[in-house]
TILUM-811814 format. One record per residue (C-alpha): residue in one letter; x, y, z. Coordinates in steps of 0.1 Angstrom, whole numbers, plus 5000, padded with zeros to 4 digits. Layout:
TILUM-811814
aXYZ ...
***
This chain:
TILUM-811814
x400109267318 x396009187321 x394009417303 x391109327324 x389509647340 x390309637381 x387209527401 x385809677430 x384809477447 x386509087451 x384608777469 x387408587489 x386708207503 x388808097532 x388607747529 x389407637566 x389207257563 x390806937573 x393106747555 x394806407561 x398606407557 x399306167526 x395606167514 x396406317482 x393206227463 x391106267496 x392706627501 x391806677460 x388606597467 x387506817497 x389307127476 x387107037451 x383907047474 x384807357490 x385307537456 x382007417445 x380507547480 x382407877476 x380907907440 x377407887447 x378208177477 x379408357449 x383108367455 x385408507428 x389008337450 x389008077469 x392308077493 x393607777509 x396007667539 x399507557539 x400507257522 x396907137516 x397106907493 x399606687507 x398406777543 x400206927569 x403006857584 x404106617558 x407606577573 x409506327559 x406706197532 x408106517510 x411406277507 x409606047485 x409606187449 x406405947443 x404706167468 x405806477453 x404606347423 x401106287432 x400706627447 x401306767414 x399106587394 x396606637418 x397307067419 x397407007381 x393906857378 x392707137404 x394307427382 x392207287352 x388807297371 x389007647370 x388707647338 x384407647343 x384808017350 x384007937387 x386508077415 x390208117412 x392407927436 x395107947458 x396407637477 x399507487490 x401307187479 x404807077481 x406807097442 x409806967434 x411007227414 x415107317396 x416307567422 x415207237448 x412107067468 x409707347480 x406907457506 x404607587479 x401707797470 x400007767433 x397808047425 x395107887392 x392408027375 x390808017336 x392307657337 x395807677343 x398307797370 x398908137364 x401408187394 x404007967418 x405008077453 x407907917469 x408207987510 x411608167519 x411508147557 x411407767568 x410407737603 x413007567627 x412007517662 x409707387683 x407207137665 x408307297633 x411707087611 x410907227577 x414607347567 x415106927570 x412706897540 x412407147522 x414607457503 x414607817502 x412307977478 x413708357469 x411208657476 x408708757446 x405909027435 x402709027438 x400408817411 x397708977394 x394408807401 x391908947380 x393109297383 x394009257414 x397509267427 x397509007456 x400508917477 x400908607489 x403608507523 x403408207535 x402708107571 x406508157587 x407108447567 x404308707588 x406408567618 x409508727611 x411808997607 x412208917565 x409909247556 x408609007535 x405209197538 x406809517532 x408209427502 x405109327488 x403309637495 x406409797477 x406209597455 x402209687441 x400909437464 x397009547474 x395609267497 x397808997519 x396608667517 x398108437542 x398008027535 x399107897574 x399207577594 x400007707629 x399107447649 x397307537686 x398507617720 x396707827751 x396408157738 x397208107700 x394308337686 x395708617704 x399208567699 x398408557658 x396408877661 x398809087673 x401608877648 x399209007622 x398209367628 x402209417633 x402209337598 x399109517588 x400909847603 x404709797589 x403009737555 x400109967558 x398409697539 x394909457549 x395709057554 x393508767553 x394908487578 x393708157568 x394607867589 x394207477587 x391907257607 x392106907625 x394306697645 x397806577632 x399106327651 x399906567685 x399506857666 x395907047667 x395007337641 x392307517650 x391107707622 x389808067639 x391008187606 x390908637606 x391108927586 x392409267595 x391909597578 x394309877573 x392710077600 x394009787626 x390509677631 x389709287630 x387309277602 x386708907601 x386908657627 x386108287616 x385408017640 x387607817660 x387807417659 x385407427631 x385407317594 x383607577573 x384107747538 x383608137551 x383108417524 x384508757532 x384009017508 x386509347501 x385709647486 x388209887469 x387810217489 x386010067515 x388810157537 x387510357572 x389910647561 x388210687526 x391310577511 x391010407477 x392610097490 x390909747501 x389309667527 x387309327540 x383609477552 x382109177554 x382608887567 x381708617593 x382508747637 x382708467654 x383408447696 x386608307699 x386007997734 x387908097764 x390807887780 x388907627793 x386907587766 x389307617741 x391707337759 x388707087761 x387907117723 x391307067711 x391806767733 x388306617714 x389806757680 x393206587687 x391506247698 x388506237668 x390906277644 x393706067655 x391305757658 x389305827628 x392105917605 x394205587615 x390905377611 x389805267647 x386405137652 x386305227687 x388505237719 x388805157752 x390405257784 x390605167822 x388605357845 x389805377877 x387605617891 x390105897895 x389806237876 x392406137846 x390405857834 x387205997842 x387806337821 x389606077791 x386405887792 x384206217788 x386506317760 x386406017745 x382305977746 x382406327731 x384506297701 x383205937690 x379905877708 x378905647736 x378505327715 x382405337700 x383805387743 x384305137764 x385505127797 x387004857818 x387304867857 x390004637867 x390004627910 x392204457932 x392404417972 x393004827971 x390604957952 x388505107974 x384405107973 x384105477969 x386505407932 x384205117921 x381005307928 x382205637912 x383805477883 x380205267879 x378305627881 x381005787855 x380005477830 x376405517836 x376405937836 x378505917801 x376305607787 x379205417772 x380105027776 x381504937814 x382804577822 x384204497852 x387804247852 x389404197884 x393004127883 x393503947917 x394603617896 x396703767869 x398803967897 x398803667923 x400103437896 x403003667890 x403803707922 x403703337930 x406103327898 x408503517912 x408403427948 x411703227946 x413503497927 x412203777951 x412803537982 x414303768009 x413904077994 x411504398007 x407804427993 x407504767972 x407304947942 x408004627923 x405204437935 x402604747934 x403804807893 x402504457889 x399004557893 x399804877868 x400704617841 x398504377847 x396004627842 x397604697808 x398004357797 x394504357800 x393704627780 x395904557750 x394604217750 x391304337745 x392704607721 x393904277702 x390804107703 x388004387693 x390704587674 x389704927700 x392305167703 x393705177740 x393205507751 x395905627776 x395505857804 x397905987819 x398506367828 x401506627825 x402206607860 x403106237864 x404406257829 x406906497837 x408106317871 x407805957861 x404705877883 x403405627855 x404705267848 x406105177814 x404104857802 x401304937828 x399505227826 x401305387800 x399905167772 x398105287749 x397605477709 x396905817722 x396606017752 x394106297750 x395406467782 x398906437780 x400006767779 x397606877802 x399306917845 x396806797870 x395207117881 x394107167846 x392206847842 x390306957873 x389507277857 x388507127820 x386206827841 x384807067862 x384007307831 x382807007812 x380206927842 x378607257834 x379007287795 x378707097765 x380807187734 x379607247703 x380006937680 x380206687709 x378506357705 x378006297744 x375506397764 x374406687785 x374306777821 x377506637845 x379306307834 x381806307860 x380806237892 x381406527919 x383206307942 x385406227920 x386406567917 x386506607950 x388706317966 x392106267964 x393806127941 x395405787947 x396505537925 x395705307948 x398405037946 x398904987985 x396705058013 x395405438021 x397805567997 x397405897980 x399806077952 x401106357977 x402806037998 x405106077972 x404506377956 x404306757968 x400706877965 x399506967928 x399607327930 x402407337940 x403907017919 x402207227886 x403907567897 x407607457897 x406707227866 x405607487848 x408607727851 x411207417843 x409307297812 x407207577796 x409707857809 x413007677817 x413507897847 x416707807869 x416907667908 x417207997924 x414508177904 x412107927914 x413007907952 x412208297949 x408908207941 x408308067973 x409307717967 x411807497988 x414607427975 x414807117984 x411207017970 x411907237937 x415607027930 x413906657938 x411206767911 x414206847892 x415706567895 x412606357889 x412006537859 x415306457840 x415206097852 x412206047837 x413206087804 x413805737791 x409905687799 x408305937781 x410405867751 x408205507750 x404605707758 x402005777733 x401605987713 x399406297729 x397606687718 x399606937726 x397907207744 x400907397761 x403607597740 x406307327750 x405006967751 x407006667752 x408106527724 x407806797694 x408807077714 x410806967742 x414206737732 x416006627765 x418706367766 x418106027781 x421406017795 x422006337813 x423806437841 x423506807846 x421406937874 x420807307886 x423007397915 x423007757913 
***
């Protein structure tokens, strides 16, 4: 038992930074920077997020015991920094350990590690597979951290019905600290508030929430790492989509109620963005990080002069700067005038690269090839997907050539109902806007026409051009053609796409909405089809609490459809 005298007051770092899955010695490194920032701000803890050191979501890296194995020499080598009588640490890392292979916090200070903390509840669902990897740690105490008795749940474990918080309070536990990697969707930040002050009143006890940065592959953490008192009130609110090291300090008995417990009374209060906002910087987060971490120079995309590319192009120019985007207009006997000119005044508004490729000989040669084979049959879909991957051909040979990244840019909507063509317009690394339905690019382009976010690299004022908000949208394969040919309006397209993906609402329930049925079962219908397509699409940030891919599993082969 310490025989150091109880302090009264404790200087807590939240170090809400961004690590790279399987950079174990990059990930050591920015710990090590952040402590050192944290020291000279005169922090006596610093307290890190889930699984930092090997990054987070490691998945199936955690299966290799070499990996394991660097992440504990590197917590090792961390644990005896501490040694200089700077800060104390707590930080995440996956141990291979007796009682099995663990989600893990290591609490160090005075040179060694003083304290282990195995996770007992393994998330399951949704973008979460941890009970694949990982084993059940059992419940323990809180540690004693300089006279303080600090309890430490992990992530999952605030989410829950375990007690888990309860028992630490019961337990002598005096402050909750809370190492997380919950990734982002609309409305997160609120949803962990009140996940949080739930736990604050069932224990009666403060917690710090301190939550990852930075784009995973689809997965975006946000940060906007928070603190709540015993009294219910948000003491601390730390920024949202940006890396900082943030010193809150707590005071025994600087509770509200003049009770002799801790409380956090000081602290940075950031504004939390609003939905717009908020949806626009993830999408730069997701592609920044996904290009930078995997090593791409640059990238390019086709702009067609429609609002998909457009707002990808804007994204794209604000995440990695107008000299690492370019943009290729590829025209053919249907693009219209109005498409070359406003995809010309996008280029030119956003300052990036624009080269102009037509693609009348590549799609005439294939057709000439395939005139004897098609001999006698009806001009269609076939011939108009030609153009599609024509256009792709293009840009992957250029990807090829310049080693850019092919950005991708197609929506939820289409996504969701097939309106895309495999090998055409669905090439690409990464698709900033994939899980974002129509009407919502419309709102983010027309928000980022009258706002620039913080950290963006493009420029001010509007970069995409009003008229191509304003026309309709066409993917202009045939003559006068416009999406609703096919498609029911996007209102109405997003509304009954919403309730079958997000809220998995039945037929009827729908219909009682307003819908037809007959338009809500042929969305139905397109939507399962569909399938086998978006299994072969990039990879894209997920902005909606069910995307495809992490969150939503469907079948290929499937048969069932709603009939009441």
């Amino acid at each position: 038992m310490s025989t150091e005298p109880a302090p009264d007051v404790l200087r807590i770092a939240v170090a809400q930074l961004n690590p790279i899955v399987g950079d174990v010695a990059g990930n050591l490194a920015k710990a090590r920077e952040a402590r050192a920032d944290a020291a000279r701000q005169g922090a006596d803890l610093v307290l890190y997020t889930e699984l930092f050191i090997s990054g987070y979501p490691p998945e199936d890296l955690v299966l290799k015991p070499a990996f394991l194995a660097a992440c504990e020499r590197a917590v090792k080598e961390f644990a005896a920094d501490t040694a200089d009588g700077g800060p104390g640490v707590i930080i995440g890392t996956p141990l291979q350990r007796k009682t099995g292979r663990h989600n893990s916090v290591v609490v160090a200070d005075g040179g060694k590690i003083i304290a282990e903390r195995y996770k007992v509840d393994l998330p399951n669902y949704g973008e979460f597979d941890e009970k694949r990897v990982f084993d059940e740690g059992s419940i323990q105490g809180p540690y004693n951290f300089r006279g303080v008795r600090i309890g430490i749940p992990i992530c999952e474990e605030i989410w829950n019905d375990l007690d888990i918080c309860e028992t630490l309070a019961e337990n002598g536990a005096e402050i909750l600290l809370v190492p997380n990697g919950s990734p982002y969707y609309r409305g997160k930040v609120d949803v962990r508030h009140q996940v949080v002050l739930r736990q604050v009143i069932e224990s009666g006890l403060p917690i710090l929430f301190a939550n990852q940065l930075g784009g995973q592959d689809e997965l975006i953490f946000d940060g906007a790492s928070f603190a709540i008192n015993a009294d219910k009130a948000l003491a601390c609110q730390i920024s949202q989509f940006e890396e900082t090291v943030a010193v809150t300090t707590w005071k025994r008995g600087g509770r509200a109620d003049a009770h002799e417990g801790w409380a956090c009374t000081d602290g940075p209060m950031s504004k939390i963005p609003e939905r717009e906002e908020a949806d626009y910087r993830a999408c730069l987060l997701g592609l920044r990080d996904y290009v930078n971490k995997n090593g791409f120079k640059n990238v390019v995309l086709g702009l067609s002069g429609g609002i998909d590319s457009a707002i990808c192009a804007a994204l794209a120019v604000d995440a990695l700067g107008e000299e690492r985007v370019r943009c290729v207009m590829m025209p053919y006997r249907y693009t219209s005038k109005d498409s070359l000119k406003d995809a010309e005044d996008c280029a030119r508004m956003l300052g990036c690269r624009y080269d102009i490729v037509p693609i009348f000989e590549p799609v005439e040669g294939f057709l000439h090839a395939l005139t004897q084979l098609f001999e006698g049959t009806k001009e269609g879909i076939t011939e108009e997907n030609l153009q599609s991957r024509a256009r792709g051909t293009i840009l992957m040979a250029i990807s090829n050539k310049f080693g850019s990244m092919v950005v991708t840019t197609g929506n939820k909507s289409e996504m969701s109902v097939g309106y895309a063509t495999l090998y055409g317009d669905m090439n690409g690394g990464f698709n900033p806007i994939k899980d974002l339905y129509k009407m919502q690019v419309y709102a983010l382009s027309a928000w980022r026409n009258d706002h620039v976010p913080p950290g963006a690299l493009g420029p001010s004022g509007k970069l995409i051009p009003q008229n191509i908000i304003d026309k309709a949208p066409s993917a202009e394969l045939r003559e006068n053609q416009t999406d609703q040919d096919s498609l029911p309006p996007y209102p109405v397209l997003d509304d009954i796409l919403e309730c079958l993906v997000e809220n998995e609402m039945g037929v009827e329930d729908i219909v009682k909405r307003g819908h037809p049925r007959e338009t809500v079962t042929r969305v139905e219908h397109l939507l399962y089809i569909a399938e086998y397509k978006r299994r072969q699409a990039a990879p894209g940030v997920k902005i909606t609490k069910k995307n495809f891919g992490r969150d939503r599993r469907y079948p290929i082969t499937n048969k069932f459809r709603d009939r009441g």
